[in-house]
ZAVO-718343 format. One record per residue: x, y, z of N, C-alpha, C in turn. Coordinates in pm, whole numbers, plus 50000, padded with zeros to 5 digits. Each point is the difference from the previous one (the first is absolute). Layout:
BEGIN
XYZXYZXYZ;...
END
This chain:
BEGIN
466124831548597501454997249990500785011650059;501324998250071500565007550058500555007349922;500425015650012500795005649908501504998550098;501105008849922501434997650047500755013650007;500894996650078500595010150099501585000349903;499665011649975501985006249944500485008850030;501164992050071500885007850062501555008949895;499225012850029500775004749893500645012850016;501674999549916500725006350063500095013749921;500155012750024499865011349959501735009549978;500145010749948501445007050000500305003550104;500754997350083500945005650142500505018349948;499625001949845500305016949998499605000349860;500864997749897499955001849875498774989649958;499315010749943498594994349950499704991449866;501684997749938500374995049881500214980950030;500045000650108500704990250129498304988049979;498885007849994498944991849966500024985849892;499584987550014499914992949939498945001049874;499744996549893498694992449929499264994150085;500574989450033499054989850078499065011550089;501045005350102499505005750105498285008749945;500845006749888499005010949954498734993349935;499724984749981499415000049929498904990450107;500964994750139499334995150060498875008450077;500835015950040499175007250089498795004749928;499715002149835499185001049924499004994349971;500124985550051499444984549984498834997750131;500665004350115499794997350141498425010650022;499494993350052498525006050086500305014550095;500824993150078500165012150097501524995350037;501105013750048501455004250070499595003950115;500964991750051500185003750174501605006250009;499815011650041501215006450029500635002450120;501045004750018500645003750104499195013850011;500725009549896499775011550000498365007049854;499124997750052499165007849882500215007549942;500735009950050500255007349889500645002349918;501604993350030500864997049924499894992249904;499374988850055499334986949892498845011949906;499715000149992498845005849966501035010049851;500615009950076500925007349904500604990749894;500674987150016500574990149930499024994549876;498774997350057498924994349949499425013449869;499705010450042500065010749927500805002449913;501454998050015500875009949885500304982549892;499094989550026499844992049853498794999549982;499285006250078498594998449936498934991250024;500344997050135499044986750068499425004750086;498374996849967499175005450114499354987150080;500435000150152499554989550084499205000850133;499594993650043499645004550134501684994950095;500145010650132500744997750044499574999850191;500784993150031499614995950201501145001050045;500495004950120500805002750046500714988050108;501224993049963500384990550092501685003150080;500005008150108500825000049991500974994950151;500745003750074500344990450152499084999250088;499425013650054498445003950077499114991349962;499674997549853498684992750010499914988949928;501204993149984500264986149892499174991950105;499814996750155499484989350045498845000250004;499185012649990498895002550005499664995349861;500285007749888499735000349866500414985749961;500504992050035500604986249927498404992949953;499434996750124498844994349979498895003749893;499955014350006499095006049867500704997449858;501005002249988500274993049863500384988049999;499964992450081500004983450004498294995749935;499275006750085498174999749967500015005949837;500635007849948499825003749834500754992149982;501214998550045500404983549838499184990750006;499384993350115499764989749996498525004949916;499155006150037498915005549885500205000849838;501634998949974499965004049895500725010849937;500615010850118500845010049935501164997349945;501115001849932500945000549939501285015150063;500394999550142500725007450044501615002149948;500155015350031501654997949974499985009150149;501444994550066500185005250083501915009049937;499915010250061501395012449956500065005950158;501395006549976500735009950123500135014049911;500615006450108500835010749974500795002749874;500704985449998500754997349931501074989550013;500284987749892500484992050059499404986649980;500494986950066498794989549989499185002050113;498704992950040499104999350103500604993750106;500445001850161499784988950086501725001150057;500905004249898501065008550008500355008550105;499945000350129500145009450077498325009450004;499004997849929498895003349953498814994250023;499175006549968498464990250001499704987449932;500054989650039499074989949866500534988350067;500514999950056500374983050128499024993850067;499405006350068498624996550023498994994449920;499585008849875499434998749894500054984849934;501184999549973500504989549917499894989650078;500464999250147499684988650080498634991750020;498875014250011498694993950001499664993149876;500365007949893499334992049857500654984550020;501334998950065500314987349944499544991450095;499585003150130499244990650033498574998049998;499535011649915498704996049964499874990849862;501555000549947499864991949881499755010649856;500115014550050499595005649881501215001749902;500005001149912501325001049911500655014449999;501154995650044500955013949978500825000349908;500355009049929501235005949851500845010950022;501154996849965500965004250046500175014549854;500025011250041500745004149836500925011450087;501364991749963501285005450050500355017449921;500745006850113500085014549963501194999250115;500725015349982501115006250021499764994650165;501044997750076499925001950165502065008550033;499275010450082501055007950050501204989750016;499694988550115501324996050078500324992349922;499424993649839501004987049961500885014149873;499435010449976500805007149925500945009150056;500015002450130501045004750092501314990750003;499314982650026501154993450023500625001349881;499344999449845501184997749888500805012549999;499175010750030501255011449957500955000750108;500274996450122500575001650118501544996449930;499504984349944501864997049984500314986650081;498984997350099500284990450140499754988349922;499994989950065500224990449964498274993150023;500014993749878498374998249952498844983350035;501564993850032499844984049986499274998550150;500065006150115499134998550108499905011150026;498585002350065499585013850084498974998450068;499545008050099499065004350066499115013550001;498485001350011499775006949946499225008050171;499845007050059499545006250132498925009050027;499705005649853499395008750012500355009350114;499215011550036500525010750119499994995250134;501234997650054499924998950107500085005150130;499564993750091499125007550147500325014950028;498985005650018500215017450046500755001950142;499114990650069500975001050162501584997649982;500215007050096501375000049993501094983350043;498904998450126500474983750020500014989749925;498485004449916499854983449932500845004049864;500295010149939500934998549900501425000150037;500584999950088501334995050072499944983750014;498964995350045499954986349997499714990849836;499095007249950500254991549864500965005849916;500845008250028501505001449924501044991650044;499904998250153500914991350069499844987149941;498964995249964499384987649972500654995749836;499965015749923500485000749835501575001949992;500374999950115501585002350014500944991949927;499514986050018500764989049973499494995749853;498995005949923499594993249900500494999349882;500764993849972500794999549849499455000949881;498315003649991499535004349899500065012249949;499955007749894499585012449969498565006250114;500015012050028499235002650041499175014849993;498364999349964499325009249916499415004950127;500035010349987498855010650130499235009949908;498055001650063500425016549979499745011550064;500295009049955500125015750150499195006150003;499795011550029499295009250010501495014849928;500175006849955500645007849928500695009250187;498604999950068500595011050096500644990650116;500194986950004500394996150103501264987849961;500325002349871501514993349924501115002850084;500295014750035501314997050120499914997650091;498894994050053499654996350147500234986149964;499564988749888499884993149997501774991849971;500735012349944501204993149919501085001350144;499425004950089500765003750106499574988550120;498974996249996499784984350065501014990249930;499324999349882500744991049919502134997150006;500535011550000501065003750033500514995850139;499175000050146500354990150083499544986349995;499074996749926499394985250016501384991149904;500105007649891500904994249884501095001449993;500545009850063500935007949950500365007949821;500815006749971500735004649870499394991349910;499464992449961499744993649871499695007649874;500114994949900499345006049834498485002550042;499385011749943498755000749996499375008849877;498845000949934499505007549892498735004450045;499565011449980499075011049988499354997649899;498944997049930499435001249882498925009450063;499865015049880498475007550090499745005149846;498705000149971498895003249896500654994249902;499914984549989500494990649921498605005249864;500784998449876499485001749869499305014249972;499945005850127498905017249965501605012149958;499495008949942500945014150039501474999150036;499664999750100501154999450124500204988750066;500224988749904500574988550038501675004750072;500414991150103501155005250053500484987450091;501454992749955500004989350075501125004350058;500484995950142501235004850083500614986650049;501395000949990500534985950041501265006050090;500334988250095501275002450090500024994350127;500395000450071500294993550122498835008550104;499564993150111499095007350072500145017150054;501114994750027500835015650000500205009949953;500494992549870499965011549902498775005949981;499094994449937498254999450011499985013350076;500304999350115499335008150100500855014050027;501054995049961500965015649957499315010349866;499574989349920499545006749911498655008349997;499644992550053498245003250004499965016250127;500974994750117500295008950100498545003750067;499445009849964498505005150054499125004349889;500574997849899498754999349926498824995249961;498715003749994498534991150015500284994849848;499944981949981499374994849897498865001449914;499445002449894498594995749951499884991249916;498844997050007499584990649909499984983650062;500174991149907499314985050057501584995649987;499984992250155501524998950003500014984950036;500924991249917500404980050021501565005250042;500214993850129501424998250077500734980649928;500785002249954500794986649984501195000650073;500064986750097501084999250080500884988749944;501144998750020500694986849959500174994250127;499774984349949499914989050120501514999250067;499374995550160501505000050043501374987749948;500465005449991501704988849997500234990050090;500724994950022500614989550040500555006350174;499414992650091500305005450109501445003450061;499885013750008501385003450079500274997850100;501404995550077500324999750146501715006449992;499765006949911501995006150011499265011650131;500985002550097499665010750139500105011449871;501105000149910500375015850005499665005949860;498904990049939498545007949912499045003250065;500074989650111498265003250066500245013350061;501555006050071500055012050084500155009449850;500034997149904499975011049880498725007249972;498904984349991498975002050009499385010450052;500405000450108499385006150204500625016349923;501104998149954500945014849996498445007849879;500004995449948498695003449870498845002750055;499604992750085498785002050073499885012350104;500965005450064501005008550060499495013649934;500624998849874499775010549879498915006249990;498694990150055498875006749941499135005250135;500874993550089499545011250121499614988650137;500554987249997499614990650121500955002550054;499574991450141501125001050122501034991649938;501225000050103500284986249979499244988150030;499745000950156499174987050031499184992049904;499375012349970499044994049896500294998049874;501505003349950499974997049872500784983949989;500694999450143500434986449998499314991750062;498875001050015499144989550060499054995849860;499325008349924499584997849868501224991349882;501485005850023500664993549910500574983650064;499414998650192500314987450002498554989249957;499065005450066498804994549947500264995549885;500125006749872499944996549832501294986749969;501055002150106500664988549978500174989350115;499535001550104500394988650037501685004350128;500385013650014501284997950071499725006750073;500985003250096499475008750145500495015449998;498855003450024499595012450008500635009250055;500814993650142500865006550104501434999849910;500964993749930500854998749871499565012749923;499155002049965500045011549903500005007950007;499135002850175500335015250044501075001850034;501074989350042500975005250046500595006249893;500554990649831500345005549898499755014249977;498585003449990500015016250007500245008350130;500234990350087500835014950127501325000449956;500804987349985501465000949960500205011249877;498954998849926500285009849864498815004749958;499265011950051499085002749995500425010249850;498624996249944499635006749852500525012350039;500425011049911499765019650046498365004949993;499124992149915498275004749995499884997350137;500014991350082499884988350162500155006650162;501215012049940500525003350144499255009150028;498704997650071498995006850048500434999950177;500884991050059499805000450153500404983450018;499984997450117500324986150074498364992449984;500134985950020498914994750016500254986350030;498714991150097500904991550075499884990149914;500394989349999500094990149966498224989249959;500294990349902498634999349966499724984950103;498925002350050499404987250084499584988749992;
END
């Protein structure tokens, strides 16, 4: 008879954050497949559970899927864990879970803390729709294109960062979106929990050059109702201005996002160019 696969979720920080269930499942289970061994391992230790543990983590989930597909179906009783968090989450265990279910083996769910649905409640945003992105693209192109793509989306929207590359990211975001509401959640439930809220701008005034740490969920608020007034969208451009674009380019990004012409807005900021702006002449956008 086959044994069964639980997928089970662990503390994103605070180790109080652990379930019963959780604790009593990983106690229960044959063998843990982890993200991290040794972390798992530390977890498993400070209640007192001694297990065998295998290492599953992005590198070797496709390789490794099959070997613990061959122990359930023998008979093992697996739990699969991360870092921290649920499994499959931006994380290891998607794979996993896919093979068992088409081998028919039984999977169990035992729910635990996940960063981005506790980012969205503390944010403030609005809860009734969202999207969730996990980190998106390192290249510089392809994350310009799937922001362009998130521009228009009237859902809430969950990202997450890397701590050292947040003003790089809020500064894309800032031409793809423009000014919108946004929240910072970084080392949600540990120490130095610290949530930051404000307009993209502000965000980035604040933060200025300082390096982030810790595990950081970006919440964006979904876009509004499409603008076509000329003389927000050239407000827009004036903001974008601020943080160090051309004109060209700040009114070609603020016509893209709506829909009006591009050549209109630059003119708006030659007629009345921002005081951050007056860097020099520049021609007209093409």
């Amino acid at each position: 008879m086959a044994g069964t696969l639980f997928v089970v979720g662990t503390p994103i920080g605070n180790l109080g954050d652990l379930t019963q269930r959780a604790a009593e499942t990983l106690a229960g289970v044959d063998l843990v497949a982890a993200e991290d061994t040794r972390r798992s391992g530390r977890l498993l230790d400070g209640m007192g559970i001694r297990k065998p543990i295998i290492s599953l983590f992005e590198g070797n989930e496709r390789e490794r899927t099959p070997e613990l597909v061959a122990r359930l179906r023998a008979g093992a009783n697996i739990a699969v864990v991360t870092d921290g968090g649920m499994p499959s989450i931006s994380d290891p265990g998607f794979r996993l879970v896919r093979a068992c279910a088409k081998e028919g083996i039984e999977v169990r769910v035992v729910p635990g803390p996940s960063a981005a649905i506790a980012a969205l409640v503390v944010s403030g945003m609005p809860t009734d729709r969202f999207v969730f992105e996990g980190f998106l693209p390192r290249k510089q192109g392809e994350r310009e294109r799937r922001l362009a793509e998130l521009a228009t989306d009237r859902r809430t929207i969950i990202v997450f960062e890397s701590p050292l590359r947040v003003q790089i990211l809020l500064r894309d975001v800032l031409v793809a979106f423009g000014d919108r509401q946004i929240v910072i959640a970084r080392e949600l439930t540990k120490l130095h929990e610290e949530v930051i809220r404000g307009s993209v701008s502000e965000v980035l005034s604040g933060l200025g050059d300082a390096e982030l740490k810790g595990e950081v969920v970006v919440v964006l608020r979904g876009a509004d109702e499409a603008v076509h007034d000329l003389a927000a969208c050239i407000q827009e451009a004036r903001e974008l201005l601020a943080q160090g674009l051309k004109k060209r380019d700040a009114a070609r990004a603020v016509a893209d996002r709506h829909g009006v012409s591009a050549n209109d807005i630059y003119a708006g900021l030659v007629v009345e160019p921002a005081p951050e702006a007056q860097v020099g002449l520049e021609s007209p956008v093409e």
